[in-house]
Structures are given as C-alpha cells and as structure tokens.
Backbone bond lengths (Angstrom), bond angles and torsions (degrees), N, CA, C in turn:
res aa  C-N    CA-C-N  psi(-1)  N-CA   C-N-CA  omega(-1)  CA-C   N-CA-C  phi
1 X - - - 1.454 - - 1.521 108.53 -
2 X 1.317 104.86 135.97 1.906 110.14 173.49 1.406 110.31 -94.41
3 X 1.378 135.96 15.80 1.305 132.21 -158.67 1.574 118.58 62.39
4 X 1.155 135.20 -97.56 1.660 124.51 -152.67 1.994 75.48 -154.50
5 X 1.775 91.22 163.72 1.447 122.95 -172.32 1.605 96.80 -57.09
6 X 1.571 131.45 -65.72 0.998 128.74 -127.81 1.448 93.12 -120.70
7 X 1.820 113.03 149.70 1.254 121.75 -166.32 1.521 107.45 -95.66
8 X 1.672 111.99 160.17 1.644 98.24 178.43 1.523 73.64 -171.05
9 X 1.565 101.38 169.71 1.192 105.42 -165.20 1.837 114.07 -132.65
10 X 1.914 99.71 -24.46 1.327 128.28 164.28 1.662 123.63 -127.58
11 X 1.162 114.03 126.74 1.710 107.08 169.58 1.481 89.26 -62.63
12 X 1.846 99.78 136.04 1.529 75.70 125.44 1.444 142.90 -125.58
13 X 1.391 109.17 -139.53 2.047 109.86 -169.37 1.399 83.90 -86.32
14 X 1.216 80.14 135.30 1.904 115.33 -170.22 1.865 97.30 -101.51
15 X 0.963 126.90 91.02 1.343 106.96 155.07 2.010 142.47 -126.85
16 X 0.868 87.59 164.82 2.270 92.03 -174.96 1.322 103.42 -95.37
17 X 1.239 110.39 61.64 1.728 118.55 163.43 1.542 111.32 -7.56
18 X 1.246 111.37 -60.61 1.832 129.30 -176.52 1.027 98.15 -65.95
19 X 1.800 147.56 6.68 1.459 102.02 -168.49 1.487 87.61 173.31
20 X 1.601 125.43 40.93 1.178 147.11 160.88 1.674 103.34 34.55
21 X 1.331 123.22 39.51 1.392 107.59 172.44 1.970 88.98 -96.73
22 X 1.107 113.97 148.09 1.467 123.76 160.86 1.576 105.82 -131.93
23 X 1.665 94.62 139.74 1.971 97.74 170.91 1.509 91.75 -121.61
24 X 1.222 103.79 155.60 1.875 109.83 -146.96 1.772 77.15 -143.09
25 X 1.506 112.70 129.31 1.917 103.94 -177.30 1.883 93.62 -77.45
26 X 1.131 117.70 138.94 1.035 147.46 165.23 1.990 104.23 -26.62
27 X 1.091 98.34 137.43 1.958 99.93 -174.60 1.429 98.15 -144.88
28 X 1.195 122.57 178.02 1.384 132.41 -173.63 1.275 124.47 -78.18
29 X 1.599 96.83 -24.64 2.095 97.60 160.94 1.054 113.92 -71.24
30 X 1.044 131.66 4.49 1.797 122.34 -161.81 1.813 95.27 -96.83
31 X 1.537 95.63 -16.73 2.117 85.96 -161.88 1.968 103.88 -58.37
32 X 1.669 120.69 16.69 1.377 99.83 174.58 1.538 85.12 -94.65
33 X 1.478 137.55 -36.76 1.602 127.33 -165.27 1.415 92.76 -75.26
34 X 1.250 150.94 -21.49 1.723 144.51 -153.12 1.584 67.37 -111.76
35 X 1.079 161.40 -77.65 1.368 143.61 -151.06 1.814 125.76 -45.58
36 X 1.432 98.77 -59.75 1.149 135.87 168.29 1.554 118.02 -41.96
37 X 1.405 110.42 -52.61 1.362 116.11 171.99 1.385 113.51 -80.10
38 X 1.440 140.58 -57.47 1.356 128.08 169.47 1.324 106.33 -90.11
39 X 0.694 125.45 77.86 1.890 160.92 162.51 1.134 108.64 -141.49
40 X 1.542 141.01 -48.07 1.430 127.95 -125.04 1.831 89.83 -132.95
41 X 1.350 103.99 114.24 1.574 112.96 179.83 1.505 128.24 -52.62
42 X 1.257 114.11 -29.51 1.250 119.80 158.44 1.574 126.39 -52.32
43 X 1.871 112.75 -36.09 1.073 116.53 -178.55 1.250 111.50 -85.97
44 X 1.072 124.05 1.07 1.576 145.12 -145.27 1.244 109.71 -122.48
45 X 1.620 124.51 -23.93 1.302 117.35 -158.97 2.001 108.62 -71.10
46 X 1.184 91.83 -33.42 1.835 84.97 -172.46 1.857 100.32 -104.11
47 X 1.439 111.26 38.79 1.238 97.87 168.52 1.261 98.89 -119.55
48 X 1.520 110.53 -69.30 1.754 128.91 -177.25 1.668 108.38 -158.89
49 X 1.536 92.94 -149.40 1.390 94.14 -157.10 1.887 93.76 -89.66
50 X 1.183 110.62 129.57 1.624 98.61 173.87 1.868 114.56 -44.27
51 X 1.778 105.35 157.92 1.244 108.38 -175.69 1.049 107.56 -89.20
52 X 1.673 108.42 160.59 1.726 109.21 167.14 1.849 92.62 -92.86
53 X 1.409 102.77 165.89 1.269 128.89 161.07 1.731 113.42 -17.44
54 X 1.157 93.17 -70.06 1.806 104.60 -163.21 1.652 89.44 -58.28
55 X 1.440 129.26 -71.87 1.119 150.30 -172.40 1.830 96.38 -22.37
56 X 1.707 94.78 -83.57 1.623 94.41 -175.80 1.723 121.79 -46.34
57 X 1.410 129.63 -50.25 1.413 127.62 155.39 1.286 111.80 -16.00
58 X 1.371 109.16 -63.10 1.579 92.86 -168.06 1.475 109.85 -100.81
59 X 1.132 133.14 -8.30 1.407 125.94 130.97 1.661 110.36 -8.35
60 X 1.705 88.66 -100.05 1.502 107.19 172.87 1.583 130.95 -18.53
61 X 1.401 85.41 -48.34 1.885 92.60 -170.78 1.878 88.96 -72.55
62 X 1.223 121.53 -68.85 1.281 116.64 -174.00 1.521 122.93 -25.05
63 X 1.243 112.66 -40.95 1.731 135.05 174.64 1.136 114.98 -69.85
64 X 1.069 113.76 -55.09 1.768 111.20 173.53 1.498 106.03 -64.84
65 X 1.724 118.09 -48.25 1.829 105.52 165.05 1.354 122.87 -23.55
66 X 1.569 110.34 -60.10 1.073 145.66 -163.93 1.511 89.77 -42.88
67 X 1.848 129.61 -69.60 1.222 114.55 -131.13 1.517 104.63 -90.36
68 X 1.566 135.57 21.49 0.917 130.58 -170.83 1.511 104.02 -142.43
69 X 1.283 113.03 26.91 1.668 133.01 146.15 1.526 126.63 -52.71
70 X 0.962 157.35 165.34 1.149 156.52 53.27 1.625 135.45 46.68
71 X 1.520 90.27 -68.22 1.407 104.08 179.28 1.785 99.25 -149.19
72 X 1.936 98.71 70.91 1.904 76.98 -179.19 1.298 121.44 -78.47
73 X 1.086 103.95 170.75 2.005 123.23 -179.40 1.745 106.88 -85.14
74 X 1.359 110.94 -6.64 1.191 124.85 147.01 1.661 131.19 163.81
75 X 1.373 110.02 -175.85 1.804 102.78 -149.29 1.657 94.43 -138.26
76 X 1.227 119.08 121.09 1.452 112.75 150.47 1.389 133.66 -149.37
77 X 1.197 109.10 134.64 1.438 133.82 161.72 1.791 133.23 -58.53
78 X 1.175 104.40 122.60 1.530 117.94 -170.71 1.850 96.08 -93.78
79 X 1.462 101.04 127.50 1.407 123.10 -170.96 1.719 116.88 -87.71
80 X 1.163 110.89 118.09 1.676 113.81 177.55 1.572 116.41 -108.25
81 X 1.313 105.69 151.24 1.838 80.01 153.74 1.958 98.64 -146.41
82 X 1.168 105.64 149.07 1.214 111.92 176.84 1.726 111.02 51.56
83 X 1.336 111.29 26.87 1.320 121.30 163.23 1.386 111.77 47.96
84 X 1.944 95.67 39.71 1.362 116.64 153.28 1.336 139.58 -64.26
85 X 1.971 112.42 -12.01 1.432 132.80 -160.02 1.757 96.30 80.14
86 X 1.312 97.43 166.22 1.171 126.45 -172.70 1.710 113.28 -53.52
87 X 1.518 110.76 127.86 0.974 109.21 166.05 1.431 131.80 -128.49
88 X 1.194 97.87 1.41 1.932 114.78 146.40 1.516 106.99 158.64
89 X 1.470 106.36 -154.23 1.864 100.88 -141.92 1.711 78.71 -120.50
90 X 1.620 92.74 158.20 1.383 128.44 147.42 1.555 125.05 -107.78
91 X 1.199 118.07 151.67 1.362 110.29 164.61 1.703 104.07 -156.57
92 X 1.914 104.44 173.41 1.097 108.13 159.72 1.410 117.34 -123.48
93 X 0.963 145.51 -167.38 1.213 135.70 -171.29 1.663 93.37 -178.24
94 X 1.464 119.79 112.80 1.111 143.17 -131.89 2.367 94.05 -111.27
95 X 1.272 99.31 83.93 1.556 85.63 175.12 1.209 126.29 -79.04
96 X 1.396 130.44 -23.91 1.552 114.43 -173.21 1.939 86.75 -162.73
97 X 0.760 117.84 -177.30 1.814 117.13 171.33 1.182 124.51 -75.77
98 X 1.428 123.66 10.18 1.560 127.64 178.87 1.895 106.37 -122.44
99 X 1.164 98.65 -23.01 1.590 101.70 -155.29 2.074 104.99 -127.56
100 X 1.057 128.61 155.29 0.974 127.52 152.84 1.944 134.24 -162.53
101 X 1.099 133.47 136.83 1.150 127.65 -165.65 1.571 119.18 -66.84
102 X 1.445 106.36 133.57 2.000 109.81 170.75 1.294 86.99 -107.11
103 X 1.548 74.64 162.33 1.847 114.95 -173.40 1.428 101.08 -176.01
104 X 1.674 84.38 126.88 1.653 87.88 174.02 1.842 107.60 -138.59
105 X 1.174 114.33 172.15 1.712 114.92 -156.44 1.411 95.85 -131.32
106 X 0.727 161.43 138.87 1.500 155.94 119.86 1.547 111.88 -91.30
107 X 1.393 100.36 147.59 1.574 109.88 163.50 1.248 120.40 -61.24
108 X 1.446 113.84 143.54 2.114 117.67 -161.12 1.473 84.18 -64.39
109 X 1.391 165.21 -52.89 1.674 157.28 -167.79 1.321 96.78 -60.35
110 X 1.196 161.30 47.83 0.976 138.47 168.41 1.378 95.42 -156.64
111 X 1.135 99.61 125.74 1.357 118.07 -152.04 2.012 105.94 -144.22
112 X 1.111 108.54 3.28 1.716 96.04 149.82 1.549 120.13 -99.74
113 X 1.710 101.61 141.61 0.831 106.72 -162.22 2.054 103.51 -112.47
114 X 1.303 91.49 35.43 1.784 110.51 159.90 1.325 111.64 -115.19
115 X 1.367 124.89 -1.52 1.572 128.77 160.55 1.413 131.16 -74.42
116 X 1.882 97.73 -29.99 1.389 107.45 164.60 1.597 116.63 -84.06
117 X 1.537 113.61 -28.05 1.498 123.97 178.13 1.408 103.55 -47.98
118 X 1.353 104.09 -56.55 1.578 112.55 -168.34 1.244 131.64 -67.42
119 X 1.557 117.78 -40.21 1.478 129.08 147.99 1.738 126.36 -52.03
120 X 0.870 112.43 -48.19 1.467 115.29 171.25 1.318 128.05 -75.50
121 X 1.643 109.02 -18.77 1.307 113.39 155.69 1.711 130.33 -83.83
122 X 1.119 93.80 -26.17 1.459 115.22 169.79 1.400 105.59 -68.75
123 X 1.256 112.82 -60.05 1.893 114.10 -167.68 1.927 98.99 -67.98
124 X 0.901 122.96 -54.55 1.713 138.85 176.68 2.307 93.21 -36.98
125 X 1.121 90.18 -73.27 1.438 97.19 164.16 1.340 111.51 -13.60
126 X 1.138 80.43 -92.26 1.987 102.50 177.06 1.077 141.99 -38.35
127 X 1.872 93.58 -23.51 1.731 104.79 171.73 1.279 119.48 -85.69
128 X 1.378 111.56 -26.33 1.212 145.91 -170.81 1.976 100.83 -70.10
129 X 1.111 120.04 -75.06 1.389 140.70 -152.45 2.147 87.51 -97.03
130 X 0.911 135.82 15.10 1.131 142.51 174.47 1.475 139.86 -128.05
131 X 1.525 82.35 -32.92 1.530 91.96 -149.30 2.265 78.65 -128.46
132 X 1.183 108.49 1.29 1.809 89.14 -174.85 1.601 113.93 69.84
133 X 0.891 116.37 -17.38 1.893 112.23 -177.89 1.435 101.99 -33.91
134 X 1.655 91.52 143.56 1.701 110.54 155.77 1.548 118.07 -84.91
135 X 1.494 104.72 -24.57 1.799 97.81 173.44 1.890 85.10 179.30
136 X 1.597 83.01 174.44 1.650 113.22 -155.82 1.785 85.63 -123.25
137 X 1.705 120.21 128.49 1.003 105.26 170.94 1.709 93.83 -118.52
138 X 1.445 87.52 -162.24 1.715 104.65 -172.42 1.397 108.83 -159.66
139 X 1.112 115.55 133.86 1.640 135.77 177.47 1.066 109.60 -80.24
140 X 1.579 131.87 96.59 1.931 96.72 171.48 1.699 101.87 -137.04
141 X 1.393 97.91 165.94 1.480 103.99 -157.11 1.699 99.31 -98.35
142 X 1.405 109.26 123.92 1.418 115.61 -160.66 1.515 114.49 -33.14
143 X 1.778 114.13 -48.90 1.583 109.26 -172.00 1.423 99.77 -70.18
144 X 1.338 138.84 -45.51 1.385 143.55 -177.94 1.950 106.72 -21.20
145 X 1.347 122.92 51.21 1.584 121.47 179.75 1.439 114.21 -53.88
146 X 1.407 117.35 -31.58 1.728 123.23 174.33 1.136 113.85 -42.57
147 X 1.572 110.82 -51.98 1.571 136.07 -156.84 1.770 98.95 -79.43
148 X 1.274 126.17 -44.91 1.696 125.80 -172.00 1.187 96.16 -75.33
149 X 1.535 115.08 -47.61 1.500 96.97 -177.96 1.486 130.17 -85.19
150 X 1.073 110.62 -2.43 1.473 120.72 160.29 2.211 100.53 -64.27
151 X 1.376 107.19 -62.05 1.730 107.83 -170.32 1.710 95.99 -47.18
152 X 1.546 113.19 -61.16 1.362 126.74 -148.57 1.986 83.90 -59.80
153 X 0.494 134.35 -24.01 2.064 141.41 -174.14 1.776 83.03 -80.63
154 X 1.282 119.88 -42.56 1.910 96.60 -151.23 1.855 83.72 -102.50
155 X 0.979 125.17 7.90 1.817 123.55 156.65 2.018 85.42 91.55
156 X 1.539 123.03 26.22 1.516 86.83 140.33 1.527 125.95 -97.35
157 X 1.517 85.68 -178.58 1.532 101.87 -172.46 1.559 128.88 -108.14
158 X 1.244 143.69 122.72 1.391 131.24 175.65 1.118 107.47 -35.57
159 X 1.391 133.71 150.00 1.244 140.53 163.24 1.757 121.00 -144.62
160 X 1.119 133.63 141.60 1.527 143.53 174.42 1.810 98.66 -77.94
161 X 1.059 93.88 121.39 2.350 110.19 165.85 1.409 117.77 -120.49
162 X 1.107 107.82 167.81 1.335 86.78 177.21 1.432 88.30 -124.26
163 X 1.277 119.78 113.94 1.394 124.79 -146.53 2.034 96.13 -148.64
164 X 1.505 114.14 125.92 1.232 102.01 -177.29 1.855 94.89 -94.92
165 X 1.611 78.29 134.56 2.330 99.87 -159.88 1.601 85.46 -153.45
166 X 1.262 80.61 176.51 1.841 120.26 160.39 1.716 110.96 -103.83
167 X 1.798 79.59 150.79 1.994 61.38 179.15 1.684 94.29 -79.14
168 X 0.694 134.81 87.61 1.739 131.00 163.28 1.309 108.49 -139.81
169 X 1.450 109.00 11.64 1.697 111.98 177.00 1.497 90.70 -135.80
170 X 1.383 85.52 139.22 1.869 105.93 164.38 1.655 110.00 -124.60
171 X 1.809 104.49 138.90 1.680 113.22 -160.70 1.749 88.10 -93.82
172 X 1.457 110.24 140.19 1.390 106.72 167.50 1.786 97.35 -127.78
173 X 1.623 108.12 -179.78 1.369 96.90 174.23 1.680 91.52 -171.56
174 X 1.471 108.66 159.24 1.503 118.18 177.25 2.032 95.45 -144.16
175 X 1.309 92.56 138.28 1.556 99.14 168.24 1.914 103.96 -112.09
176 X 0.906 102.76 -176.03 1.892 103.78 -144.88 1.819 90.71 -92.43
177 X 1.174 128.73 5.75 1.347 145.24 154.30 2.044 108.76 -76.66
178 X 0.820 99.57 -73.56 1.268 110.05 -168.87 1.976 109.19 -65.04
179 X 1.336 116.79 -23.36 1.162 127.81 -160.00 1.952 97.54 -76.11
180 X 0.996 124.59 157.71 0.824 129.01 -165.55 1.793 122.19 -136.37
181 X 1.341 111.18 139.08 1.406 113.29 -155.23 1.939 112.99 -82.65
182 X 0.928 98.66 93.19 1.517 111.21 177.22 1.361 104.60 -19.16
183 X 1.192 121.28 -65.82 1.613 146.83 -147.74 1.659 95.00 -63.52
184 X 1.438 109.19 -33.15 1.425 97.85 -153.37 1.368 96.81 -116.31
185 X 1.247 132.31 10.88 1.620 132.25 -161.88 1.711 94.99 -104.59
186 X 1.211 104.64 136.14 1.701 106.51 177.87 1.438 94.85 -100.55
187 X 2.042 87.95 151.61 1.807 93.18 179.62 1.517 105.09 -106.80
C-alpha cells in the first residue's frame, strides 16, 4: 500500500470557527497526551490492550514520521475546544488509495458527545474534499454503543469486509454523500 492518491506534506489546523472545536496536526509535545491515552485502560477498553512504554515511543515516533510524508500511511490531529489544551486525538489511517480508517480518543472526563460529532465530521470532511476518498471507515468494538451511535448520527453505515479480525469488531463506513453535517443536525 502507498497510502492515499494525493501528495501533501503538512495537515493542516482544522478548525469549527462556530463552535470552538480546533484539530491542531499532532507535534512532538503532544507524546505526554498520545502517551496518556494509549497508556490508560479506560481509554483503551474498546480499542485494545493498553501500551507499554517502549511500544507507545515508537508508536509515536512512527506518527510524527508519518506527518511530514508525501503520501503518509497516516495523519493525526490533537483535539481542543475553546483553547482549553488538548483533549484527545484524531487520526486517519490511510488503507488503500480510495478509503481510509477514523479513530478518535478522548480523555475518560470528557464527556460531550458534540466534540466527537465535530471532529469526525470535520476530519471525514477533509478526507473526502482533500484527499479524493471513496469512503471513511471505522473500527468499532461491538459493546462500544457510544461509538455506533456517535457513526449512525454522522450517516455511516454497517458494512460486511473481508477483513482478518475478531468478531469483537464491527466495520462501519460513510462516503462524503451519505455523511452528514454535524452543524446542521438537531439533537
């Protein structure tokens, strides 16, 4: 895999003018919030097994490689709102040149669930209107109900892959038709 069609060399700062969310691309101070979150089991429970030390480092280092590629294998953005500091990560993760996976982390205190609307609609956006994608998928771990009903809100869809998994993950996906505008959806 080469990552995605089109070349770039920096994300950039993604932000919701209307509604103080900012995504800021990920930099080398951030490895205590990228630590913190896959470190910490709570943040961990519907992804995998939390990291050890050595593991996340080179995680990290790989990611920051990542954002000053060409064509990276993937991209992420550290989440603000109201220029509170960081309150957890976005990313993409780039599967083939049409398609690529979101994932997003928040810190266990954070507890609106228009912070994730807004980032994932924003970043989905971006892959979409940037990057040429045919669709944006998502990993989610069957009990994880926060997480489906957060996608099933931004208009993806369950879908069957033929994907080597556990059944403890379910594939969802939205293409930039079907995806749906945060901003304008009443709760």
């Amino acid at each position: 895999m080469d990552g995605h069609k089109k070349d770039f060399h920096q994300q950039p700062d993604l932000r919701s003018a209307e509604n103080g969310v900012r995504l800021i691309p990920i930099k080398k101070s951030d490895f205590s919030l990228f630590s913190k979150l896959y470190q910490t089991p709570a943040t961990m429970r519907f992804i995998g097994a939390p990291l050890k030390q050595q593991t996340t480092e080179a995680l990290f280092s790989y990611v920051l490689q990542q954002q000053n590629v060409k064509q990276p294998r993937c991209a992420y953005w550290t989440i603000s709102v109201d220029g509170s500091g960081s309150c957890g990560l976005i990313g993409l993760m780039f599967e083939n040149t049409d398609s690529a996976e979101i994932g997003i982390m928040l810190k266990p205190f954070v507890r609106s669930p228009r912070i994730s609307d807004i980032a994932m609609n924003r970043i989905a956006r971006y892959a979409f209107t940037s990057f040429g994608l045919a669709s944006v998928t998502a990993r989610i771990a069957v009990e994880n109900w926060p997480a489906k009903t957060l996608v099933t809100r931004l208009g993806f869809h369950k879908i069957d892959v033929n994907r080597k998994t556990t059944d403890d993950f379910e594939f969802w996906a939205v293409t930039s038709t079907t995806l749906k505008d945060e901003c304008n959806e009443q709760r």
